[in-house]
PQR file with spaces between the fields and no chain letter, atoms N, CA, C, O and H, PARSE charges and radii, in Angstrom:
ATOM       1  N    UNK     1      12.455    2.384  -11.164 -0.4000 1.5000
ATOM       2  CA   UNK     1      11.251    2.791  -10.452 -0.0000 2.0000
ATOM       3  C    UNK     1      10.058    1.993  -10.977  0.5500 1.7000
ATOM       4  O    UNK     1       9.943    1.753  -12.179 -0.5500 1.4000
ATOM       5  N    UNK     2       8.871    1.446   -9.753 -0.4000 1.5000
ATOM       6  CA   UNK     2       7.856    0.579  -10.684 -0.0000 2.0000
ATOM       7  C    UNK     2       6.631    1.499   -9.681  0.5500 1.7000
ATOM       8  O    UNK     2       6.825    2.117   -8.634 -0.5500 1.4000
ATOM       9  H    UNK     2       8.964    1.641   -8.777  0.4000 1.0000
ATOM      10  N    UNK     3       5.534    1.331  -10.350 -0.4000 1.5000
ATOM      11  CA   UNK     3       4.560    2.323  -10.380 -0.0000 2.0000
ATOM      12  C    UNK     3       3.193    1.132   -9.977  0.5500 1.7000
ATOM      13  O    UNK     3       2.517    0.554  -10.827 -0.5500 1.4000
ATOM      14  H    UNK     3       5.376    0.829  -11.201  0.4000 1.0000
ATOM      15  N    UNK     4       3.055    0.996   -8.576 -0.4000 1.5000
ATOM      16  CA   UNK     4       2.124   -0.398   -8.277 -0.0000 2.0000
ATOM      17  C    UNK     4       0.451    0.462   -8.066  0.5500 1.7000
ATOM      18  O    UNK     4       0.153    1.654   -7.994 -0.5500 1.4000
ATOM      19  H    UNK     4       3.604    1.466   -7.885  0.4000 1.0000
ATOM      20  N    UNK     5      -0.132   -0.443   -8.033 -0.4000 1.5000
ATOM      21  CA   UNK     5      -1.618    0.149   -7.401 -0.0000 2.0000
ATOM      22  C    UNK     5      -1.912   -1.496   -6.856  0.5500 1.7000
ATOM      23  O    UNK     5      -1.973   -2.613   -7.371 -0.5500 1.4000
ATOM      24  H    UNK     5       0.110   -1.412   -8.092  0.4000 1.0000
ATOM      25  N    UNK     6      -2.079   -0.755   -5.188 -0.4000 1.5000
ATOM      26  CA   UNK     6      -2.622   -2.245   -4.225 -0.0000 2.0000
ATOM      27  C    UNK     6      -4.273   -1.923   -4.307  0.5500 1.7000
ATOM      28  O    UNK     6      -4.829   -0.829   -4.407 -0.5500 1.4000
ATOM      29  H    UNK     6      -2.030    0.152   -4.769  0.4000 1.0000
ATOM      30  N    UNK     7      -4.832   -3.223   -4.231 -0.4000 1.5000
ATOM      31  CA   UNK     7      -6.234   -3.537   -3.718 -0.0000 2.0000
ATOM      32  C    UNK     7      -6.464   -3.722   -2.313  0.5500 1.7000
ATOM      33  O    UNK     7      -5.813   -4.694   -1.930 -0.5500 1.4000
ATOM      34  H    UNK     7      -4.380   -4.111   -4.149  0.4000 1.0000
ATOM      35  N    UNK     8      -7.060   -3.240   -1.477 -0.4000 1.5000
ATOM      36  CA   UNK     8      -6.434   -3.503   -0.224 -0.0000 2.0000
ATOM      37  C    UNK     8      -8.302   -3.686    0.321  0.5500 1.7000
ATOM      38  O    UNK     8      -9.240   -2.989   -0.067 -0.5500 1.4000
ATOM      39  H    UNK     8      -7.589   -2.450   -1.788  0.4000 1.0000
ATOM      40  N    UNK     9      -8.342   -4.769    1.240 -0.4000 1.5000
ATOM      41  CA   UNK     9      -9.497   -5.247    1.937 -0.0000 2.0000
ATOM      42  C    UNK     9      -9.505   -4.753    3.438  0.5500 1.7000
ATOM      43  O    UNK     9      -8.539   -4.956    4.172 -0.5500 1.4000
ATOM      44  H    UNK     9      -7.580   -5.335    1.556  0.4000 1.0000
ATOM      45  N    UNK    10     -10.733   -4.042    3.891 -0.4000 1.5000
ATOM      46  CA   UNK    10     -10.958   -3.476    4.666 -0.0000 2.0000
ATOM      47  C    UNK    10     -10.469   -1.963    5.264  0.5500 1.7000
ATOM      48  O    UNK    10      -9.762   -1.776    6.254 -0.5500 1.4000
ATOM      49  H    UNK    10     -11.518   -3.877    3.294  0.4000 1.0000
ATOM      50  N    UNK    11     -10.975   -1.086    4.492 -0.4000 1.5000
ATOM      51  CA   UNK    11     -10.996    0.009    4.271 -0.0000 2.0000
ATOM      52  C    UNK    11     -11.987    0.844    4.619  0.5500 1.7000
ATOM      53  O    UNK    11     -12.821    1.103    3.751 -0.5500 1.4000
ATOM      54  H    UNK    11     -11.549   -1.238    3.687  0.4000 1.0000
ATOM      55  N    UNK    12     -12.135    1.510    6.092 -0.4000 1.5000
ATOM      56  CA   UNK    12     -13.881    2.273    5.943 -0.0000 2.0000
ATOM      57  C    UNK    12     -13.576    3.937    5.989  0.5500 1.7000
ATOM      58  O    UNK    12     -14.569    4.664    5.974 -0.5500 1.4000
ATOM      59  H    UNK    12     -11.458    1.300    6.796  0.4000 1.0000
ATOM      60  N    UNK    13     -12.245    4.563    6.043 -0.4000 1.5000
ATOM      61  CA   UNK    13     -12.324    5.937    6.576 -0.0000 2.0000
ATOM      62  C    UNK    13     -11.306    6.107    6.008  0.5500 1.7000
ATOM      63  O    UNK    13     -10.730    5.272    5.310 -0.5500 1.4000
ATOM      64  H    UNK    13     -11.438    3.972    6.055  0.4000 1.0000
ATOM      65  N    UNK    14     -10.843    7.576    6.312 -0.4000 1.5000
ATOM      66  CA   UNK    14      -9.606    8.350    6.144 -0.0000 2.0000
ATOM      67  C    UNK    14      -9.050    7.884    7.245  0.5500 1.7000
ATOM      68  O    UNK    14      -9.497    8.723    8.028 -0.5500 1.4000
ATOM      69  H    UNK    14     -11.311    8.254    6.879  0.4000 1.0000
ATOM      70  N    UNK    15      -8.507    7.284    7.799 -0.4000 1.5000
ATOM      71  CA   UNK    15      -8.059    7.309    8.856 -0.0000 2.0000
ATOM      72  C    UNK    15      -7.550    5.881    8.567  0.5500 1.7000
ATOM      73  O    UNK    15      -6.328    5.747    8.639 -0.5500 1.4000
ATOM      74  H    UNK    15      -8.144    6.602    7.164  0.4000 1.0000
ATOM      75  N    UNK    16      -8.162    4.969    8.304 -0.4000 1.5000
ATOM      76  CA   UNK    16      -7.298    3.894    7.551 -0.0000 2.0000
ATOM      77  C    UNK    16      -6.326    4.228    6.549  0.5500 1.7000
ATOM      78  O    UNK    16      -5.117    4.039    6.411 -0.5500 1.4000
ATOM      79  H    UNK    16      -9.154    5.078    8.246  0.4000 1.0000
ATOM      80  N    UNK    17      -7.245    4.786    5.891 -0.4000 1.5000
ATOM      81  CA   UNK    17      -5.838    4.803    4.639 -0.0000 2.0000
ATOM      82  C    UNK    17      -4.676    5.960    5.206  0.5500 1.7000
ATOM      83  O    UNK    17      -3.789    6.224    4.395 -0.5500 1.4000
ATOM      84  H    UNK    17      -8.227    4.939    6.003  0.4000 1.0000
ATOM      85  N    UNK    18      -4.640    6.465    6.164 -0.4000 1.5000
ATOM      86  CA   UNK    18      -3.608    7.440    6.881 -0.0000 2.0000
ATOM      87  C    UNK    18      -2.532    6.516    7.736  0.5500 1.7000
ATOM      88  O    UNK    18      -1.354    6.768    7.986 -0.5500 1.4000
ATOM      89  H    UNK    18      -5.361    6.250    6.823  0.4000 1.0000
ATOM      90  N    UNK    19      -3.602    4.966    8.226 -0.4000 1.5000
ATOM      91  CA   UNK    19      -2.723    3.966    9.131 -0.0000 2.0000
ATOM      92  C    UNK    19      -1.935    3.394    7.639  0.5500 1.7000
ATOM      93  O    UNK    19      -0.722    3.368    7.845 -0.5500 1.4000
ATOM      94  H    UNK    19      -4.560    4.762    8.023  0.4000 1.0000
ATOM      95  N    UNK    20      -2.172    3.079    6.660 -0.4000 1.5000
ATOM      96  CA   UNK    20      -1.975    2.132    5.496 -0.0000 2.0000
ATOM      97  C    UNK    20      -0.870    3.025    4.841  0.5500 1.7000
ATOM      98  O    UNK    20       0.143    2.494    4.386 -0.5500 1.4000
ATOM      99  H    UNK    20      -3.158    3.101    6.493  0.4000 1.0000
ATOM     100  N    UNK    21      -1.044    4.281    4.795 -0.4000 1.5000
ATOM     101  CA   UNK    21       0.090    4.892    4.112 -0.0000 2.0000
ATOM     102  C    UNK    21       1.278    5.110    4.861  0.5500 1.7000
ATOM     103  O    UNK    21       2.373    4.964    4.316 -0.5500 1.4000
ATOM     104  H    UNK    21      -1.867    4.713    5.165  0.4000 1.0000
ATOM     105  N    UNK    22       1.154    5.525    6.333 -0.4000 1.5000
ATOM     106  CA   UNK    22       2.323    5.663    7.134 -0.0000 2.0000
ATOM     107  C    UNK    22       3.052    4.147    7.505  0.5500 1.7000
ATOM     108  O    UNK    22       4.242    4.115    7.819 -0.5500 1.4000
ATOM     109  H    UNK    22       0.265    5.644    6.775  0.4000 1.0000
ATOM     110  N    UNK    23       2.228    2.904    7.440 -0.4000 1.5000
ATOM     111  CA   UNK    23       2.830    1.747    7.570 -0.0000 2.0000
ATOM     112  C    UNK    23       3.650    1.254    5.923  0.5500 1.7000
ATOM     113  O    UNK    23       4.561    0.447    5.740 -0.5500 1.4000
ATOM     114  H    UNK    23       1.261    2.929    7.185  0.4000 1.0000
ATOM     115  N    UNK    24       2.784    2.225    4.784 -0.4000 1.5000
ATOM     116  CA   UNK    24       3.858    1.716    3.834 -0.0000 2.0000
ATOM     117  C    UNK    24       4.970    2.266    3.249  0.5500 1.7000
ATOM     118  O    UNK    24       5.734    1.920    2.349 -0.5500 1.4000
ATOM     119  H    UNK    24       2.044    2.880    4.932  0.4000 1.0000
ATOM     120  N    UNK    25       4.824    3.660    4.337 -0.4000 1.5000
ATOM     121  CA   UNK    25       6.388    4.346    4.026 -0.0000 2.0000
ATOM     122  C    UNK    25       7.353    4.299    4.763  0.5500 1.7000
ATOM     123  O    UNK    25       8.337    5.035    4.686 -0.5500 1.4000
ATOM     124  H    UNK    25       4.203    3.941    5.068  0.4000 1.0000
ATOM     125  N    UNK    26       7.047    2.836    6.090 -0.4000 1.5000
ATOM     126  CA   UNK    26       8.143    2.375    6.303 -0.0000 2.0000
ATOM     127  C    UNK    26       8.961    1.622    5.801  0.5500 1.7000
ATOM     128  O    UNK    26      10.078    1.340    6.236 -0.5500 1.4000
ATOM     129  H    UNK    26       6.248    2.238    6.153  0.4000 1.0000
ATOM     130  N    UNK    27       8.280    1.134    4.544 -0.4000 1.5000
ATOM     131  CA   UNK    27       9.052   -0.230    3.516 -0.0000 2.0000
ATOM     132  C    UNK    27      10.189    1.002    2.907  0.5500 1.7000
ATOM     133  O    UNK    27      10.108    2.169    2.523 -0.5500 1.4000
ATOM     134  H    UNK    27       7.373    1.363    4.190  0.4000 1.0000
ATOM     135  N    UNK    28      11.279   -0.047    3.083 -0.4000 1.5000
ATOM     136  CA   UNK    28      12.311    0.682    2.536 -0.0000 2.0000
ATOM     137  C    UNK    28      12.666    0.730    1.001  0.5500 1.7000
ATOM     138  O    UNK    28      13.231   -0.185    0.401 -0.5500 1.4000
ATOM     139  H    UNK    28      11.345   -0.995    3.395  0.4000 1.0000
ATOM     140  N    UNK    29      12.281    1.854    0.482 -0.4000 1.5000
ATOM     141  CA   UNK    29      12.441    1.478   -1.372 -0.0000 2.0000
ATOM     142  C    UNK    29      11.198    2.023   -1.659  0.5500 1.7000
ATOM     143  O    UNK    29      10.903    1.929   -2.851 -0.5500 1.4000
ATOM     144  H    UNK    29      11.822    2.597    0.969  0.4000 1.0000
ATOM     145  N    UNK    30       9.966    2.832   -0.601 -0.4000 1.5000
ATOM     146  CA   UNK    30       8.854    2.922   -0.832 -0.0000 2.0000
ATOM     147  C    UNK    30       9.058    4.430   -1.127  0.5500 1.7000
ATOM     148  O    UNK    30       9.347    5.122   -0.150 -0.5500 1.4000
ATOM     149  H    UNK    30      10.205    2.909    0.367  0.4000 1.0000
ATOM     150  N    UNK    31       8.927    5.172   -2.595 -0.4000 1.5000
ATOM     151  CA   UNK    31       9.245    6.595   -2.660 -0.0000 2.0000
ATOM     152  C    UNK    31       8.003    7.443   -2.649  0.5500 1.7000
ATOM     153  O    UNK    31       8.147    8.535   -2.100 -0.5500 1.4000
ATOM     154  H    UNK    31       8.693    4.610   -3.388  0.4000 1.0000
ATOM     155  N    UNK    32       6.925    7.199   -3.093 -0.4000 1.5000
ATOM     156  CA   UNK    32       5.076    8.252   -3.254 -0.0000 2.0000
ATOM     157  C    UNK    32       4.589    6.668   -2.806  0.5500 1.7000
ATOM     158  O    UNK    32       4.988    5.506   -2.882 -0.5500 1.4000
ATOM     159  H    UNK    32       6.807    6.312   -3.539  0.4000 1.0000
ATOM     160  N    UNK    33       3.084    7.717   -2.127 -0.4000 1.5000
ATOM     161  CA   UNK    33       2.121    7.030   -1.965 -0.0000 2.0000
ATOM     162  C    UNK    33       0.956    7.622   -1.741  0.5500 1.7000
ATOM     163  O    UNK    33       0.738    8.433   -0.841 -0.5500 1.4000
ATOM     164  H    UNK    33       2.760    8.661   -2.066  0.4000 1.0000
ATOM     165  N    UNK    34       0.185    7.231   -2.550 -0.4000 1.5000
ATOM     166  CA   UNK    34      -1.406    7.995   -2.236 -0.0000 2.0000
ATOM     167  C    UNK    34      -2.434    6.783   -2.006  0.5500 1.7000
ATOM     168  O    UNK    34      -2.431    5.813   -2.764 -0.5500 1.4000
ATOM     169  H    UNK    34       0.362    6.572   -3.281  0.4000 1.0000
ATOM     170  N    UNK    35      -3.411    6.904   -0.798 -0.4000 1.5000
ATOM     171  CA   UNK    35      -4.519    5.946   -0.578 -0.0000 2.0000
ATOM     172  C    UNK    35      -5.557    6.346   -0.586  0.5500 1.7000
ATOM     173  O    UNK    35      -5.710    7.546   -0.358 -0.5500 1.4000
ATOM     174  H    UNK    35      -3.414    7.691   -0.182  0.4000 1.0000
ATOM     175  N    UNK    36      -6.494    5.654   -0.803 -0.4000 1.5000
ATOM     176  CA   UNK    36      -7.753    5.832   -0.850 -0.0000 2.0000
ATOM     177  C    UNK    36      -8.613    5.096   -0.211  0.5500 1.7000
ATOM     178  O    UNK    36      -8.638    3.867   -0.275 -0.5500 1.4000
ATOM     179  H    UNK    36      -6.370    4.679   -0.988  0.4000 1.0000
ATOM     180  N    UNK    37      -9.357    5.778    0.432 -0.4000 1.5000
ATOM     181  CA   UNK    37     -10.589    5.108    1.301 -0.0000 2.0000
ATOM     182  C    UNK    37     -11.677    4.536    0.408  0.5500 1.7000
ATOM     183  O    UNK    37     -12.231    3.437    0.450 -0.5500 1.4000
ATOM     184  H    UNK    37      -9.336    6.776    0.483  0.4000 1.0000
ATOM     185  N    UNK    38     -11.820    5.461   -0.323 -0.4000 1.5000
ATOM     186  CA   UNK    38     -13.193    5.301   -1.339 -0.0000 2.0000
ATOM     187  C    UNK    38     -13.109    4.303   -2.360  0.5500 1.7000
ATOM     188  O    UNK    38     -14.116    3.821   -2.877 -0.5500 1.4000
ATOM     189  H    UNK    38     -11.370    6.354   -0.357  0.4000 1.0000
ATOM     190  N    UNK    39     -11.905    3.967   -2.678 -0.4000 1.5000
ATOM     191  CA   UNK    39     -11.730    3.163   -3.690 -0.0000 2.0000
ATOM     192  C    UNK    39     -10.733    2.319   -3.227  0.5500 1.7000
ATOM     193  O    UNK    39      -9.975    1.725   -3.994 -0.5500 1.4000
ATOM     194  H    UNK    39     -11.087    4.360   -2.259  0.4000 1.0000
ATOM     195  N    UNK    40     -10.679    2.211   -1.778 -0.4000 1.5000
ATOM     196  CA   UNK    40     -10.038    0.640   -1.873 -0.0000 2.0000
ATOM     197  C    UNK    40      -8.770    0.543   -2.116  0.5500 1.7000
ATOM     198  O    UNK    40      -8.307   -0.584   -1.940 -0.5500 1.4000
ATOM     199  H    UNK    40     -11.294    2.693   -1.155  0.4000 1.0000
ATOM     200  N    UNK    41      -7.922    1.499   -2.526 -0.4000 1.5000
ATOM     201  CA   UNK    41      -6.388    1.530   -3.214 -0.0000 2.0000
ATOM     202  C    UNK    41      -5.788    2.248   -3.133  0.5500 1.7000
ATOM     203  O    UNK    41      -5.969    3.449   -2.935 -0.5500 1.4000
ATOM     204  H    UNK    41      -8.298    2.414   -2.669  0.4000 1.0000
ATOM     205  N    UNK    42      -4.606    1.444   -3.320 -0.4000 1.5000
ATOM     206  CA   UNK    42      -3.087    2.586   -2.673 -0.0000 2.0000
ATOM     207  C    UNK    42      -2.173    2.126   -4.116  0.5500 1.7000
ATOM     208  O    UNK    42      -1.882    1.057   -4.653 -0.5500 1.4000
ATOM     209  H    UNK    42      -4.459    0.468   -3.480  0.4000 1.0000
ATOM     210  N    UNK    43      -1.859    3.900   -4.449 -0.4000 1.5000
ATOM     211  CA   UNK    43      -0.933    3.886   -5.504 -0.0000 2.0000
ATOM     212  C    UNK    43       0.423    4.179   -5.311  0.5500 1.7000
ATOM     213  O    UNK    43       0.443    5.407   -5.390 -0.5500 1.4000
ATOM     214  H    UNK    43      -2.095    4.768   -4.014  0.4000 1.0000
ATOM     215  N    UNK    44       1.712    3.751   -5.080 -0.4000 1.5000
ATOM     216  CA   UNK    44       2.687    3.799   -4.586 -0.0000 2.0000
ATOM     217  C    UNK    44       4.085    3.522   -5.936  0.5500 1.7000
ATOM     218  O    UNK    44       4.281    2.651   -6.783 -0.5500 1.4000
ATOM     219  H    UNK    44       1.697    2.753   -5.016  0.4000 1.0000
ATOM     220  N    UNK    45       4.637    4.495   -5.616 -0.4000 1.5000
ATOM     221  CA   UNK    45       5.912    4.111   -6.264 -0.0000 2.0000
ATOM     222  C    UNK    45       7.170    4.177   -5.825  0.5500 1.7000
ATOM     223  O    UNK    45       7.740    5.145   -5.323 -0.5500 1.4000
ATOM     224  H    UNK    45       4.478    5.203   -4.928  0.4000 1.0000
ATOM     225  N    UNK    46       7.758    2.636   -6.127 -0.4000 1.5000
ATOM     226  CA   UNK    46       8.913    2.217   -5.447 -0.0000 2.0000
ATOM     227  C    UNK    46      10.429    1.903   -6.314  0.5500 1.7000
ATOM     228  O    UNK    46      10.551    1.734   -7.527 -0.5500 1.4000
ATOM     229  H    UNK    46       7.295    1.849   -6.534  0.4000 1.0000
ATOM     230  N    UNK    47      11.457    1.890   -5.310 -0.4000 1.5000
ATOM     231  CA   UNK    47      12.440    1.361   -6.395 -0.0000 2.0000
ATOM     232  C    UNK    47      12.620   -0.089   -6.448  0.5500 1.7000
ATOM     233  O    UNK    47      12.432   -0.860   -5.508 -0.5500 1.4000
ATOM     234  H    UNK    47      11.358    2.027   -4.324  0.4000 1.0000
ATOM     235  N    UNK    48      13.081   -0.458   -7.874 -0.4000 1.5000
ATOM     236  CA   UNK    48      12.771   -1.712   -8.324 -0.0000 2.0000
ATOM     237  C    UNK    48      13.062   -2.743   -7.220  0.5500 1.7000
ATOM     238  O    UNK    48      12.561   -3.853   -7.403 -0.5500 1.4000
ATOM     239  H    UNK    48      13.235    0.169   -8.639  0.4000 1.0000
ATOM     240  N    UNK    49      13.800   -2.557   -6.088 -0.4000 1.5000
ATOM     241  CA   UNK    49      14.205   -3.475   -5.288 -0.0000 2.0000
ATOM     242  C    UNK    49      13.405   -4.040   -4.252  0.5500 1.7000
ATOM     243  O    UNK    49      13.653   -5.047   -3.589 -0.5500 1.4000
ATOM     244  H    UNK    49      14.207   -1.655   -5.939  0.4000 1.0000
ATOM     245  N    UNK    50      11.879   -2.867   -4.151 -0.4000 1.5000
ATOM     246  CA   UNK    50      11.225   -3.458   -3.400 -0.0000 2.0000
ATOM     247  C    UNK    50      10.190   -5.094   -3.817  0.5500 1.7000
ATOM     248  O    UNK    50       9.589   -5.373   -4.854 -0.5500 1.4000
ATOM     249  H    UNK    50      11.678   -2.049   -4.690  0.4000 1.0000
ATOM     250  N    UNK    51      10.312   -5.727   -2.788 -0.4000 1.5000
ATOM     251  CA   UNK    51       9.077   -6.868   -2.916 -0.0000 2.0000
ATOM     252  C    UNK    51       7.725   -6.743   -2.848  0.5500 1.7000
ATOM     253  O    UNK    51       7.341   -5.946   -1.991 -0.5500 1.4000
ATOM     254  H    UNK    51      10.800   -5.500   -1.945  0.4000 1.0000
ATOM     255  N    UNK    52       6.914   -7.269   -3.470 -0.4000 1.5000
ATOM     256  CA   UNK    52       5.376   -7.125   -3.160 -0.0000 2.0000
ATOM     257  C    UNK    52       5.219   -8.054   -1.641  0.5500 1.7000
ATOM     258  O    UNK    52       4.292   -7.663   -0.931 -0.5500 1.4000
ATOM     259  H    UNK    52       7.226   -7.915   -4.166  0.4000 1.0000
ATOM     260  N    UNK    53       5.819   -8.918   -1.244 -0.4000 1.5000
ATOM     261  CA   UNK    53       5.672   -9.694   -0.094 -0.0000 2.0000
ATOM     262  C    UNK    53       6.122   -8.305    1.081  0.5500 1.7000
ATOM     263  O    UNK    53       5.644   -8.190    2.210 -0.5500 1.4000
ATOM     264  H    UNK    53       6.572   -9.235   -1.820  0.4000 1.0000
ATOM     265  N    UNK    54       6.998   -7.495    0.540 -0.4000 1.5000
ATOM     266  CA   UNK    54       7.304   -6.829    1.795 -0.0000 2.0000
ATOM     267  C    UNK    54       5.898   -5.719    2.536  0.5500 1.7000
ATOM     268  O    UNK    54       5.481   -5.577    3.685 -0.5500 1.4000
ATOM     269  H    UNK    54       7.386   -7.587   -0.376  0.4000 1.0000
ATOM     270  N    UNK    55       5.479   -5.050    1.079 -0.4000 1.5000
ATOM     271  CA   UNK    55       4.091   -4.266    1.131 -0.0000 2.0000
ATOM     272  C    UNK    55       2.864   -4.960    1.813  0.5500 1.7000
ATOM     273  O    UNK    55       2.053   -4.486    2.609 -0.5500 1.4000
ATOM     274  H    UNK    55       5.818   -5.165    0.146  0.4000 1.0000
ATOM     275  N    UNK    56       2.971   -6.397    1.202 -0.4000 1.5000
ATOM     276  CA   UNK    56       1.395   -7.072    1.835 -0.0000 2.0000
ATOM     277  C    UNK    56       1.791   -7.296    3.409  0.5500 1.7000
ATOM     278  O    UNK    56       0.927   -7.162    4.276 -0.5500 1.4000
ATOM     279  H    UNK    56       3.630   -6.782    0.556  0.4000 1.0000
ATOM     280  N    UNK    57       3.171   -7.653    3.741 -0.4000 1.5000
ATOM     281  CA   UNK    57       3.506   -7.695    5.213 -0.0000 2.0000
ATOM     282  C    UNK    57       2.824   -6.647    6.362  0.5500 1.7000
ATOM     283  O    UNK    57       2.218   -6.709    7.432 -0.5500 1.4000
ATOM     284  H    UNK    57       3.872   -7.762    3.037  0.4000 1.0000
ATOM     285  N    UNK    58       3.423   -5.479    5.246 -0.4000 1.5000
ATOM     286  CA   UNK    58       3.531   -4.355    6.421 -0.0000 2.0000
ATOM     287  C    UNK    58       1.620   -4.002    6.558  0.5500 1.7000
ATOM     288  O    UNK    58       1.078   -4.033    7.663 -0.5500 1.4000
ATOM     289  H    UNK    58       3.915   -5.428    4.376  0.4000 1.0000
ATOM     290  N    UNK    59       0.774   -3.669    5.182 -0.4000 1.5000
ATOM     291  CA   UNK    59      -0.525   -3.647    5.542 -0.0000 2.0000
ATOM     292  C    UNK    59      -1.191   -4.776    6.444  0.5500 1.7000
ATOM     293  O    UNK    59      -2.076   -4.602    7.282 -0.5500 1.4000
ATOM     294  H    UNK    59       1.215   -3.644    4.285  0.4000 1.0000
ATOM     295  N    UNK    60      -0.546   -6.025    6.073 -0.4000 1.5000
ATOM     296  CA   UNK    60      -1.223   -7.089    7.193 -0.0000 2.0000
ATOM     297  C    UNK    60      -0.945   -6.526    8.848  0.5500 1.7000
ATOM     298  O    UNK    60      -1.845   -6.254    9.644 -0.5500 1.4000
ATOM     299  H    UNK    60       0.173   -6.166    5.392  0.4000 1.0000
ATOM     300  N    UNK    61       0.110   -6.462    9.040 -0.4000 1.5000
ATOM     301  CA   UNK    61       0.354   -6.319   10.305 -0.0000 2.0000
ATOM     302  C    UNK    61      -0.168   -5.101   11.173  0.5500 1.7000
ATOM     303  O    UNK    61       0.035   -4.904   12.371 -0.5500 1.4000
ATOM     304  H    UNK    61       0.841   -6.683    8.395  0.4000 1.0000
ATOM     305  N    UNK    62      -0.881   -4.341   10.290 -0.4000 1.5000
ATOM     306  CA   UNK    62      -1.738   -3.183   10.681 -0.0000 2.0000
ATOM     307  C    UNK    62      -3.232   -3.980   10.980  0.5500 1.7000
ATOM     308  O    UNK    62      -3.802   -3.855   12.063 -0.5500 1.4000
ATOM     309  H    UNK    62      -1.047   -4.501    9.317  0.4000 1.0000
ATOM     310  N    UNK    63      -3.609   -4.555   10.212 -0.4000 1.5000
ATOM     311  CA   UNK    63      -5.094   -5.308   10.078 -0.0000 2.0000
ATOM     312  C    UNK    63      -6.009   -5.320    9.175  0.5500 1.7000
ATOM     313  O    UNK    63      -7.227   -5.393    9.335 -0.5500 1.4000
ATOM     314  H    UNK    63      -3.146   -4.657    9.332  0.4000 1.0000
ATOM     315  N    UNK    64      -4.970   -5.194    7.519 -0.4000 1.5000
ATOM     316  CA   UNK    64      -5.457   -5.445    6.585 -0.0000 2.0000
ATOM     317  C    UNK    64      -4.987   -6.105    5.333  0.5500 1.7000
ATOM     318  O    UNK    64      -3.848   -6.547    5.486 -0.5500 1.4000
ATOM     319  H    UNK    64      -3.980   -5.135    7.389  0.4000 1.0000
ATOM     320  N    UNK    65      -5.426   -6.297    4.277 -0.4000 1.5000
ATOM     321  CA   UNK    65      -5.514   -7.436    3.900 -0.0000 2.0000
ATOM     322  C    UNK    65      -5.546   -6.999    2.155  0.5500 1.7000
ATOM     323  O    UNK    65      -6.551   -7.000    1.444 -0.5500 1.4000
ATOM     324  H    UNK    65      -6.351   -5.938    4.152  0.4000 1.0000
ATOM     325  N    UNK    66      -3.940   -6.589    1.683 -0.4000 1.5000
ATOM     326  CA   UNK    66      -3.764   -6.512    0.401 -0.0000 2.0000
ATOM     327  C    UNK    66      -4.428   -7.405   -0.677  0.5500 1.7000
ATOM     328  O    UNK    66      -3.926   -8.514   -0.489 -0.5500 1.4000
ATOM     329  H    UNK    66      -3.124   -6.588    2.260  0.4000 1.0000
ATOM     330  N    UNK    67      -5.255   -7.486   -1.656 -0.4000 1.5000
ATOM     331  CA   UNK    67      -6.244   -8.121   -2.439 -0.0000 2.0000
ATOM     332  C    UNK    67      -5.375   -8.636   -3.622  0.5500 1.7000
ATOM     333  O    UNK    67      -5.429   -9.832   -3.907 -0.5500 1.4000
ATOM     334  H    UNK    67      -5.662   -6.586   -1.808  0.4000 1.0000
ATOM     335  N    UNK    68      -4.656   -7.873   -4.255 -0.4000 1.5000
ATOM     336  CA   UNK    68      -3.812   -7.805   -5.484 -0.0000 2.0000
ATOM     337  C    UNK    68      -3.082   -6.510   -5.552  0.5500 1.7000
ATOM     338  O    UNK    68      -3.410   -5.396   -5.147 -0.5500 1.4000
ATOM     339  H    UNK    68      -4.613   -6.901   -4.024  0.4000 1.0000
ATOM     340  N    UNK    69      -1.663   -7.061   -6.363 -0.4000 1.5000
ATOM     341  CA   UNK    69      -0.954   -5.389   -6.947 -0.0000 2.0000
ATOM     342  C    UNK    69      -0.598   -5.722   -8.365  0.5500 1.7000
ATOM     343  O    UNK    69      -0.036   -6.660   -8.930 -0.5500 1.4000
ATOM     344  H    UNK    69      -1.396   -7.967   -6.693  0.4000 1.0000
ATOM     345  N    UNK    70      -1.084   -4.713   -8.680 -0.4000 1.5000
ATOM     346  CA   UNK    70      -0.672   -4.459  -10.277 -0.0000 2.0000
ATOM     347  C    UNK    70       0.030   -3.238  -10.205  0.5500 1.7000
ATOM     348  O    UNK    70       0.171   -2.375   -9.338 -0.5500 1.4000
ATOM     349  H    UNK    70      -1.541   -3.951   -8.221  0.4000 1.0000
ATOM     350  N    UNK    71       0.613   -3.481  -11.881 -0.4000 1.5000
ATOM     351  CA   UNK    71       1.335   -2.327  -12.587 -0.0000 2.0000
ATOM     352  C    UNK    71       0.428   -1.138  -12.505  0.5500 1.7000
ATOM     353  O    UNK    71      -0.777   -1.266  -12.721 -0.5500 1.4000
ATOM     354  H    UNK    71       0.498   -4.181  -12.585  0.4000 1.0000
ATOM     355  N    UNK    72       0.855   -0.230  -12.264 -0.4000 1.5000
ATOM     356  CA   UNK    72      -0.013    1.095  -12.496 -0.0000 2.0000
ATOM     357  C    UNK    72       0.341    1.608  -13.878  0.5500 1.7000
ATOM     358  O    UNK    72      -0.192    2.629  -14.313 -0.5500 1.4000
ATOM     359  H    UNK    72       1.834   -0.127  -12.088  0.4000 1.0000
């Protein structure tokens, strides 16, 4: 299990981070996720098999724009 926190660009409401979380619990391997409007970030924990290319995919293709992921 790895324990990420995304930076994610363009963020103005609850309602984004509601599009951002349901698009990243379609990644398969994606187990918690909590987002935040206010701060820009989504804390998610996955099993080791997921990719960070797969996460920045799925927020891009919504219409936003992962910044960085780190270790949480």
């Amino acid at each position: 299990m790895k324990k990420l926190k995304l930076n994610i660009l363009g963020m103005h409401c609850a309602s984004c981070a509601v599009n951002i979380e349901k698009a990243l619990k379609k990644v398969k391997g994606v187990n918690e996720i909590s987002v935040s409007a206010l701060t820009n970030k989504a804390f998610i924990t996955t099993d080791n098999s997921v990719k960070e290319e797969e996460m920045k995919k799925a927020v891009a293709n919504i219409g936003y724009k992962v910044l960085s992921v780190e270790t949480a």
